[in-house]
N, C-alpha and C positions, 0 to 999 in steps of 0.2 A: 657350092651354094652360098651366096652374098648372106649377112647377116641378117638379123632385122632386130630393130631397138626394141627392148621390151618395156624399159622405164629407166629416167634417171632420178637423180637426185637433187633438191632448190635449196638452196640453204637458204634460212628467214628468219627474222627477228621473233616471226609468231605462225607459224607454220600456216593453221587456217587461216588466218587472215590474207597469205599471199597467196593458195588455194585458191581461196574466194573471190579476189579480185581480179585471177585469171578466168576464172567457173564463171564470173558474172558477165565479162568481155565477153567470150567467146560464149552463152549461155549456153552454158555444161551445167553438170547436174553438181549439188552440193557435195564436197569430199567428204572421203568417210576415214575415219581412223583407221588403222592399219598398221599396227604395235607403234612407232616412236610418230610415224609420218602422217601426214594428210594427205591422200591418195588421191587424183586429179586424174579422172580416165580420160583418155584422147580416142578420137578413130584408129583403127589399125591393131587396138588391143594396147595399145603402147598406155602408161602413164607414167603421170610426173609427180612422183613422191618428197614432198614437202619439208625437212628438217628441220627444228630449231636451232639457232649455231648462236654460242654466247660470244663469240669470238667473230672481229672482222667479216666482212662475208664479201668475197671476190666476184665482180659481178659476172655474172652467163649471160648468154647471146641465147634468146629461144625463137627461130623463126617457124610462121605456123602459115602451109599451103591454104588458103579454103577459096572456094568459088565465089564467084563475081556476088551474088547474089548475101551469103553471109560476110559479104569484108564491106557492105552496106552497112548491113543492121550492127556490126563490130564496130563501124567507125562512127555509127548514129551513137552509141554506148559511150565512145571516146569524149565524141560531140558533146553531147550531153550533160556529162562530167565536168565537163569545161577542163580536161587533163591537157597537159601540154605533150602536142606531137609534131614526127619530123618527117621529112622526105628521106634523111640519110642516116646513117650510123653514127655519124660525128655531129651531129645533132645541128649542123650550120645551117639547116634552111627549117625553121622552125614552122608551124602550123601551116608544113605545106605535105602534101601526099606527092607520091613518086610514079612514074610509069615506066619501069625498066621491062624492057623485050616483052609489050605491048600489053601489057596487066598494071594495075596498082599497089602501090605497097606503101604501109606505114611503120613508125617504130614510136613507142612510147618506153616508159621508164616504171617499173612497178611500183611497189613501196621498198621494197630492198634495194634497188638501184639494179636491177636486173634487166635488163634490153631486149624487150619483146616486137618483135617484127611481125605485122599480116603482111602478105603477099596473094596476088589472086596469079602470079603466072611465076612456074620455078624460074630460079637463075641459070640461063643457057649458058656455056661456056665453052667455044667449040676450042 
């Protein structure tokens, strides 16, 4: 039987605050505390528990599947913002969106420097 994620861990300067600014992207619901963490429920049961780190914080890669329709109103948020985003990981083609194996994808940068990617189609890899 394959695994399945239950939840990881974000390390952030201010836990809810980096919570909140993924909850508000993708409109999720407000995190709730959750003894040290800010608890951030995703589909599938899965969440992403928030940490304060007084210490460096190494950035993580979170890419998030969603349909055609919410990676609109996600990127209307981004828009909105005026945040700066990219078509690729190395960040070289700046406020531009991506259509790898026939879907769109974006990556922006949170307040930790953590590298958050939509995708409306997974990455094939035969």
């Amino acid at each position: 039987m394959p695994a399945r994620l239950d939840h990881t861990i974000v390390h952030s300067r201010d836990r809810f605050a980096g919570a909140r600014f993924l909850a508000e992207l993708i409109g999720g619901p407000e995190p709730k505390r959750f003894g040290p963490f800010a608890s951030l429920p995703l589909e599938g049961g899965v969440t992403l528990d928030y940490a304060d780190e007084r210490g460096p914080i190494t950035s993580q890669h979170l890419a998030f599947l969603v349909p055609e329709d919410e990676f609109d109103e996600i990127f209307g948020r981004i828009t909105d913002r005026e945040l700066p985003y990219w078509a690729d990981p190395a960040h070289d083609k700046p406020q531009q969106i991506n259509h790898l194996f026939g879907g769109r994808g974006v990556y922006i940068d949170d307040p930790d420097g953590h590298s958050i990617e939509f995708i409306t189609h997974t990455y094939v890899i035969d």
